[in-house]
C-alpha positions in Angstrom: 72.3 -48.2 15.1 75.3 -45.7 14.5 74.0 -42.2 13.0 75.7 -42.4 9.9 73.3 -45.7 9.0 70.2 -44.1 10.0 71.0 -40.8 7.8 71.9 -43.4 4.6 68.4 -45.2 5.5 66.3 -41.9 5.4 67.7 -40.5 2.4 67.1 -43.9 0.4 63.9 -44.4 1.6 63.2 -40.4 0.2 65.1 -41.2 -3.3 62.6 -44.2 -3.6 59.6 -42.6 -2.7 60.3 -39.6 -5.2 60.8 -42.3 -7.7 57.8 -44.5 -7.4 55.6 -41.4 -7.6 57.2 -40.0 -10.9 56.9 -43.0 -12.2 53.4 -43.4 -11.3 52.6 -39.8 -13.0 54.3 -40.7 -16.2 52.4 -43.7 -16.8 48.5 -41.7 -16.0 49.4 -38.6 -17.4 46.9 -37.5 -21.2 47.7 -37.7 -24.0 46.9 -33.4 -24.7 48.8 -31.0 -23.6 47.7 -28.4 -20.4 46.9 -25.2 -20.7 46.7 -22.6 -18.0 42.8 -22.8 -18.6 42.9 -26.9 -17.1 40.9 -26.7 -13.8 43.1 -28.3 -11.6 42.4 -32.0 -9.6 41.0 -30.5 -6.3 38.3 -28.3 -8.1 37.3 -31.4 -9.9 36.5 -33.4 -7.0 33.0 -34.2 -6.3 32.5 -37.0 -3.8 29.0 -37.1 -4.5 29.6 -38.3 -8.5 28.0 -36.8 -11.6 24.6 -36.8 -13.1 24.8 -39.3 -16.3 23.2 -36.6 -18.1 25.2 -33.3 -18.0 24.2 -30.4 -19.7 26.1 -27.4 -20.6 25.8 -25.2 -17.6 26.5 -21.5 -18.4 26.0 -19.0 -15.9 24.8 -15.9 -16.3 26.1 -12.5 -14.7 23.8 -13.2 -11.9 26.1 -16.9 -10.9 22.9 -18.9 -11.8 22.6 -21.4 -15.2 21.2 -20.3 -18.3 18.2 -23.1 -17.3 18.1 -21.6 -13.6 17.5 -18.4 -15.2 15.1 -19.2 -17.5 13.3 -20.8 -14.4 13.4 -18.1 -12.4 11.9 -15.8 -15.1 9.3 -17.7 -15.4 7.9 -18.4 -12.0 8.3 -14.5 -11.5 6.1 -14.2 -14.6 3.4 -16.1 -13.1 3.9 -14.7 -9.3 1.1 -13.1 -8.0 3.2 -10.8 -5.8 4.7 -7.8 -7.1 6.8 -5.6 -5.0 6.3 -1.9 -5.4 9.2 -0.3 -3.6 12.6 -1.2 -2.6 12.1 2.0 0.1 9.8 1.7 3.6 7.0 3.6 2.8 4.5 5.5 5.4 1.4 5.3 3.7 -0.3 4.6 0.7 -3.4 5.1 -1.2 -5.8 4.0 -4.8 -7.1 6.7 -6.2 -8.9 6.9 -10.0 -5.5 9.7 -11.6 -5.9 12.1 -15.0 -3.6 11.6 -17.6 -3.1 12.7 -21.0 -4.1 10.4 -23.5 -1.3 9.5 -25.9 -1.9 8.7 -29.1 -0.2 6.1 -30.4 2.0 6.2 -34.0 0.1 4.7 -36.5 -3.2 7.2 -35.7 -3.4 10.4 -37.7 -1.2 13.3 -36.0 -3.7 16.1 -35.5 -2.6 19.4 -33.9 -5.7 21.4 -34.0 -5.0 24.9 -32.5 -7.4 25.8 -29.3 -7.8 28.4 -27.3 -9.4 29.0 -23.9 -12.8 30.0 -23.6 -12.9 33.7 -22.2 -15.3 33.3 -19.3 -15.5 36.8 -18.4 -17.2 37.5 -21.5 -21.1 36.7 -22.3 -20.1 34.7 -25.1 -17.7 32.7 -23.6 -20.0 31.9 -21.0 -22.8 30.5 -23.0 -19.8 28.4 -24.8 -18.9 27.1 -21.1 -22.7 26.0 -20.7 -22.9 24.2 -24.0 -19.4 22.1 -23.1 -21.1 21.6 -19.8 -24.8 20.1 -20.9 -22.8 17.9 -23.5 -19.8 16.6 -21.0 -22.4 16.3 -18.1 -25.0 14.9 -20.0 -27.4 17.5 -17.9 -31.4 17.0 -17.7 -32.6 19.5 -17.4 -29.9 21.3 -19.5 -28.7 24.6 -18.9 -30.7 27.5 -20.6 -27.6 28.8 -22.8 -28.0 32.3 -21.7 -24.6 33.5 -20.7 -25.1 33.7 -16.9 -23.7 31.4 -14.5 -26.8 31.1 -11.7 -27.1 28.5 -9.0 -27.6 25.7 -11.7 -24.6 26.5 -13.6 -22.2 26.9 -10.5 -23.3 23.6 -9.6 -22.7 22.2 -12.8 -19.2 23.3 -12.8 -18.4 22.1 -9.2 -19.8 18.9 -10.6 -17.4 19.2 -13.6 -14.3 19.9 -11.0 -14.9 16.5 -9.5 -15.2 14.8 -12.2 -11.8 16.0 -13.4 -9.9 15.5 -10.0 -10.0 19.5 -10.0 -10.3 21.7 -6.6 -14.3 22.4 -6.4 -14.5 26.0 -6.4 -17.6 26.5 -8.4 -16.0 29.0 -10.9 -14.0 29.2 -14.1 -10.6 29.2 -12.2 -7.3 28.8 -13.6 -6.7 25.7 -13.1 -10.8 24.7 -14.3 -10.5 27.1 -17.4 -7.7 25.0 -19.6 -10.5 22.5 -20.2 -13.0 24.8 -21.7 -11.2 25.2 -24.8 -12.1 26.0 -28.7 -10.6 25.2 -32.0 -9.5 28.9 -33.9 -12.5 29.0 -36.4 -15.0 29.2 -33.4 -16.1 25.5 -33.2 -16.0 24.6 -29.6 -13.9 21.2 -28.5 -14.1 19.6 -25.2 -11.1 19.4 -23.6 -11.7 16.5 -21.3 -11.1 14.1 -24.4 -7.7 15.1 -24.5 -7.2 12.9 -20.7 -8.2 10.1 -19.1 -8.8 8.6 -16.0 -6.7 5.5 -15.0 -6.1 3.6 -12.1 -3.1 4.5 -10.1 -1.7 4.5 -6.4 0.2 7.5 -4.2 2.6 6.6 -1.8 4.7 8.6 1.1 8.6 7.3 1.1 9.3 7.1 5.1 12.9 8.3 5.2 12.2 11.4 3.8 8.2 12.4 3.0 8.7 12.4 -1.2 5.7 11.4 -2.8 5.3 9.3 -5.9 2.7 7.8 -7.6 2.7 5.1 -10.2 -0.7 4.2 -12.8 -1.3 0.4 -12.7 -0.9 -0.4 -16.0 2.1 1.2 -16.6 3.7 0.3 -13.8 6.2 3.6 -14.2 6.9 5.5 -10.4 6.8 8.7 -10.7 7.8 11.2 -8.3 5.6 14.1 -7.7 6.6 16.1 -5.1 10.8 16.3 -3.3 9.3 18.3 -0.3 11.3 16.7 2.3 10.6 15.9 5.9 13.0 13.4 7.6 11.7 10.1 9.3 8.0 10.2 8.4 5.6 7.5 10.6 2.7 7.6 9.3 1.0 9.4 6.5 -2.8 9.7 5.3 -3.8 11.4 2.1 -7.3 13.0 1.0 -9.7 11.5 -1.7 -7.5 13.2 -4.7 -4.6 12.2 -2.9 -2.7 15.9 -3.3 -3.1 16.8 0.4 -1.1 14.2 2.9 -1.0 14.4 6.9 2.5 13.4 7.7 3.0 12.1 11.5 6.8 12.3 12.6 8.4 12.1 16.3 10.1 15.9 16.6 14.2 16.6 17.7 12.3 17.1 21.1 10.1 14.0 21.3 6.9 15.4 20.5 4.8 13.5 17.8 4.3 16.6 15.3 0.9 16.2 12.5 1.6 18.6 9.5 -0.6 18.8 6.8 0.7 20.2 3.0 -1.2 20.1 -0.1 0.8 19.5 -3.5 1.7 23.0 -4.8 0.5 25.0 -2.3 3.1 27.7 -0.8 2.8 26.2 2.9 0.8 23.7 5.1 -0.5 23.7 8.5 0.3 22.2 11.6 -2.5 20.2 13.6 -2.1 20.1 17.8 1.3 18.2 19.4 0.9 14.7 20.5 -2.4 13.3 18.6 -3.0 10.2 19.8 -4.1 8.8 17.1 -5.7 9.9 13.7 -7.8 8.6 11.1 -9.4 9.3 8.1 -13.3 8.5 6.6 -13.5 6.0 3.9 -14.5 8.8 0.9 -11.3 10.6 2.4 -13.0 13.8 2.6 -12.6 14.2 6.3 -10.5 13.4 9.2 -10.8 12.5 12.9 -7.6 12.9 16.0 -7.5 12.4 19.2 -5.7 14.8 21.7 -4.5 14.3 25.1 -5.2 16.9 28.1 -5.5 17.1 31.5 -9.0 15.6 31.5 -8.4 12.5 29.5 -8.7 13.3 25.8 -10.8 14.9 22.9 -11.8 14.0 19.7 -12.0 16.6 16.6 -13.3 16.4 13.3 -11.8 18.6 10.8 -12.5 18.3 7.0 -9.7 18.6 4.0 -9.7 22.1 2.6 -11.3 24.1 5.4 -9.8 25.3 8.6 -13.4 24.5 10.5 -13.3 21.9 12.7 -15.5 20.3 15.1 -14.7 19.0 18.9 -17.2 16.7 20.0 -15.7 13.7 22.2 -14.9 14.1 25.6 -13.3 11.2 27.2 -11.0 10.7 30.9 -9.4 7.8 29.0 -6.6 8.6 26.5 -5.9 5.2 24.9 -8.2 4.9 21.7 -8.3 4.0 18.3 -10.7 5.6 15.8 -11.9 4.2 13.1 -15.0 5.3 10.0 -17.9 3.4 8.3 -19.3 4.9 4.8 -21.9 6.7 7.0 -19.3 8.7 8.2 -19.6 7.4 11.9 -16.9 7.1 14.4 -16.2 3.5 16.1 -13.9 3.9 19.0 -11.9 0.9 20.8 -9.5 0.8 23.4 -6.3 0.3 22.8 -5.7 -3.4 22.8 -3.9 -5.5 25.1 -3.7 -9.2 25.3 -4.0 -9.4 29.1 -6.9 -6.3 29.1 -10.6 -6.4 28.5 -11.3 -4.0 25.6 -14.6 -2.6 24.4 -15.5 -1.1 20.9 -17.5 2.2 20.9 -20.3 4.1 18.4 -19.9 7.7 18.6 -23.2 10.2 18.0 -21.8 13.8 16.0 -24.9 14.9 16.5 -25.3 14.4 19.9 -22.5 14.2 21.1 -22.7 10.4 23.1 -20.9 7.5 22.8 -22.8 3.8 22.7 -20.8 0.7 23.3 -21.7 -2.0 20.9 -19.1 -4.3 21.9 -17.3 -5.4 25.3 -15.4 -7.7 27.9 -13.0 -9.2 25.1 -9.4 -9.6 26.3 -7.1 -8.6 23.7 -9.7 -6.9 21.6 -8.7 -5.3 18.5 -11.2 -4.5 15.6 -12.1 -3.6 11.8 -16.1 -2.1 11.0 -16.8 -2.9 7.8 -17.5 0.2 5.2 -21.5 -0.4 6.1 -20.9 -0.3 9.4 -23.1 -3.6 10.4 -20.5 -6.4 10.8 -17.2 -5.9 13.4 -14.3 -8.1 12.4 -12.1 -8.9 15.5 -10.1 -10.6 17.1 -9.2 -12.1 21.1 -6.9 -13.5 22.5 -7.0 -17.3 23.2 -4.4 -19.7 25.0 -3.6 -20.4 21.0 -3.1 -16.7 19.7 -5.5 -14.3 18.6 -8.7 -15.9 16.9 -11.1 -14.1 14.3 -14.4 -13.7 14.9 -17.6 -11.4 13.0 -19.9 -9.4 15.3 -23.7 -9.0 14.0 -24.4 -5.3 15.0 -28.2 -5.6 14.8 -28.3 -9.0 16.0 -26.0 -8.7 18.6 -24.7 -12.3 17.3 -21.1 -13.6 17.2 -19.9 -16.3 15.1 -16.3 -17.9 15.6 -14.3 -17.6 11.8 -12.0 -20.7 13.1 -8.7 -19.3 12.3 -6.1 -17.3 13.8 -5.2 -13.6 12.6 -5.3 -9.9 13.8 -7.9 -7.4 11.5 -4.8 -5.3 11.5 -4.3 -7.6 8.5 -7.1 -7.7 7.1 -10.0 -5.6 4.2 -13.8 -5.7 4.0 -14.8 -5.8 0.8 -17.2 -3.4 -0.8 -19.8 -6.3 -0.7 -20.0 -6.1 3.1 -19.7 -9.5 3.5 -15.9 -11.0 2.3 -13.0 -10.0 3.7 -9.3 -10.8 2.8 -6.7 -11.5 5.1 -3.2 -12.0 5.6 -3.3 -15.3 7.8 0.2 -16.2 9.4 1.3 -20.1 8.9 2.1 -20.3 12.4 1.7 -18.6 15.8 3.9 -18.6 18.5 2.6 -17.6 21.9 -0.2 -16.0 23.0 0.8 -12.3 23.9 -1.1 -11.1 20.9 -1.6 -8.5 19.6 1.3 -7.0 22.1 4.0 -8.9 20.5 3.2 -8.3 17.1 2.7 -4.5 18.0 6.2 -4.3 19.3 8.4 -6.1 16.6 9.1 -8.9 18.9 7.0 -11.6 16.7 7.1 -11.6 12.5 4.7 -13.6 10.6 5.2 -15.2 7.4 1.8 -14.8 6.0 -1.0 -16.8 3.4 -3.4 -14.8 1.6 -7.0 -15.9 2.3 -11.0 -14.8 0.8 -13.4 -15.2 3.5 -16.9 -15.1 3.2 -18.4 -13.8 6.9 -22.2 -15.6 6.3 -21.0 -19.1 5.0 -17.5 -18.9 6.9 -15.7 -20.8 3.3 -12.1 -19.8 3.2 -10.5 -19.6 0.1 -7.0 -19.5 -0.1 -5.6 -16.9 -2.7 -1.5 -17.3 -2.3 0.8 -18.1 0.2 4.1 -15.6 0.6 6.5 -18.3 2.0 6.5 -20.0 -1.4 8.2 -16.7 -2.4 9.7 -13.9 -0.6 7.5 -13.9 2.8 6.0 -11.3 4.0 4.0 -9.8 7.1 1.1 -8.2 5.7 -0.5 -4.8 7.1 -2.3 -1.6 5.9 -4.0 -3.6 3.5 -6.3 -1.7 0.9 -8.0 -3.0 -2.8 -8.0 -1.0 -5.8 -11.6 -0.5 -7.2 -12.2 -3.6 -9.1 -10.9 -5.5 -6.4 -8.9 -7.7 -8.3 -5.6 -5.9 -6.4 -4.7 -6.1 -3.1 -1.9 -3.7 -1.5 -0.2 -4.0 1.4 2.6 -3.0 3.4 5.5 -5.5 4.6 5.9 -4.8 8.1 9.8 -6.5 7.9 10.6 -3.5 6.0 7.6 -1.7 5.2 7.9 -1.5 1.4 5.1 -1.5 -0.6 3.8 -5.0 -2.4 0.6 -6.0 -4.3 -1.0 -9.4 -5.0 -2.9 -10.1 -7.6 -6.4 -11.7 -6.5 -8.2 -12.3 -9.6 
């Protein structure tokens, strides 16, 4: 076929095309005229069709639907989970915090004028023992004589604690604000003018702040800005103003400082503690230090520079733990391919008595009466959880996987709550878990120890999932806290 045909045939078969598809878009194109708003053909396509029943679908700032939303907002009404912190934390504690009380508008606004007592004066003195036999409740009360004996200096120590206050025994300046009386010589208690609420402390990792927030407020507070970079670990005392932070030093070496809220400087404890812990009414602490020998143990108390030295050991590798008795359990340090054994150690005396022994991966939690050991060992299936009798020597199997690094006794001796993970991979527990290499995603269970029922309170993967450790109830026990080891913020569940 000569060129010139073939060039006529292509540009007649292109004038045809172009005029069979104009044609075709005059005779399907609407009746209303486009705007620039019309979403154009290719956005419209859905090769899946349309619901018959569309509702309006506007989305709010966050991309979702208004109905989404509302959704969402709802199920994270009713969550039981709450988290605490959008910062890793280092350690956290519940303690029983003084507040004003704040009165609200519609009560009568009374401004009374007060002044503190004068307890250097005899007068003042006697008004000091009358605020303390009607705040006390004292029987017998103190004879209102103006002199502070043994009785009254006991009295006011007893006052100090009740009021969070450091126990000195005297009228210091921080006790005498709440001995306070109106101008015309009427004395008022100043104790009514606070409250005690339920609230937590916590240590932000990255750089040691510490904030606190009351429960039913839910407001975080910061309370001190003291900063130390990249804090590990951190324990606090029973009124939760004096903290051990535990942080790895620009040279390697595990430093232990110890600071008290408002006080000009803290203290350093020895380099390279092994490991640290403190007793359940938080009024004491116990380390372990390596030396040539093996290790030591020390017992040192919050707000005294005495301490005590009274376990010798050639192995290093412990973990310490206390019972409400104030008695030290020791256990090895855990591996899943080791034997481990769980030790009783004697102040007084100064021995050690194993109550527990032989189990391969052993790790363990005493309960606060120091009768029952929950623990775990390792199995061909992951760790299993089992309850040692103390007196009866007596085991009995709990029929679940889990580590008690995720679980709490509860103040009843007898349940526990854990942090369970829906599955388990492997058996190199509790090495792998240690280490980072395995994450759970856990459910929330009530066990009782004597009857073995498991109750299941929530389960995280319906949410955000978590992996639950450093657990710890507020007093009621209708709180649980616990720390997210994928981040290690701060969360609570509700387990009412």
């Amino acid at each position: 076929m000569p060129r010139k045909t073939i060039i006529i045939f292509i540009t007649v078969f292109i004038l045809v095309g172009a005029i069979i598809l104009g044609f075709y878009s005059w005779i399907n194109k609407k009746d209303t005229t486009t705007t620039e708003d019309t979403t154009p053909w290719y956005q419209d396509f859905n090769p899946f069709g349309m619901s018959s029943d569309t509702k309006d679908t506007t989305t709010t700032k966050d991309g979702a639907t208004e109905e989404e939303q509302a959704q969402i907002e709802e199920e994270g009404a009713t969550s039981k989970f709450t988290q605490i912190t959008d910062f890793a934390i280092a350690g956290a504690t519940f303690l029983e915090d003084t507040r004003p009380i704040v009165k609200t508008e519609d009560e009568p606004k009374q401004e009374p004028i007060k002044i503190i007592i004068d307890a250097n004066t005899k007068e003042g003195r006697k008004e000091i023992q009358t605020i303390l036999n009607e705040t006390l409740s004292l029987k017998p009360a103190l004879v209102v004589d103006g002199i502070f004996g043994k009785k009254a200096t006991e009295a006011i120590k007893a006052f100090q604690k009740l009021n969070n206050l450091t126990i000195t025994g005297t009228i210091d300046e921080n006790t005498a604000p709440y001995f306070t009386k109106n101008t015309d010589g009427s004395t008022t208690k100043e104790e009514n003018l606070f409250e005690q609420a339920p609230s937590i402390r916590f240590v932000e990792k990255a750089n040691g702040h510490i904030y606190k927030m009351f429960l039913d407020t839910k407001i975080k507070e910061k309370v001190s800005n003291s900063t130390i970079p990249t804090i590990y670990e951190a324990f606090f005392n029973n009124k939760a103003n004096t903290v051990i932070y535990r942080y790895l030093s620009t040279n390697n070496i595990v430093s232990s400082f110890i600071a008290t809220l408002g006080a000009p400087k803290g203290d350093f404890l020895p380099q390279n503690i092994s490991d640290l812990s403190v007793s359940l009414d938080k009024t004491k602490f116990f380390y372990i230090t390596e030396n040539d020998n093996g290790s030591t143990g020390t017992v040192a108390t919050f707000g005294d520079d005495k301490k005590d030295t009274f376990f010798n050991s050639p192995f290093t590798e412990w973990l310490s733990q206390w019972d409400n008795n104030g008695r030290i359990f020791l256990t090895t340090k855990p591996s899943y391919s080791v034997t481990g054994s769980i030790f009783l150690l004697n102040e007084t005396n100064k021995t050690m008595t194993k109550v527990l022994g032989g189990i391969e991966g052993l790790t363990t939690l005493v309960n606060p009466k120091g009768t029952f050991i929950l623990y775990s060992a390792t199995t061909q299936t992951g760790p299993k959880l089992s309850v040692f009798d103390i007196a009866k020597h007596s085991t009995k199997n709990l029929e679940i996987h889990g580590l008690p690094e995720k679980c709490i006794w509860s103040i009843d001796n007898i349940n526990i709550y854990c942090a369970i993970p829906s599955t388990v991979t492997g058996n190199n527990y509790p090495d792998s878990w240690y280490q980072g290499l395995v994450s759970f995603n856990d459910y929330f269970v009530r066990i009782n120890t004597e009857t073995g029922n498991k109750v299941t309170i929530a389960n995280s993967i319906e949410e955000t999932a978590v992996d639950a450790t450093h657990l710890f109830l507020n007093k009621t026990e209708d709180l649980l806290f616990f720390t997210n080891k994928k981040d290690s913020t701060l969360w609570s569940l509700d387990i009412k």
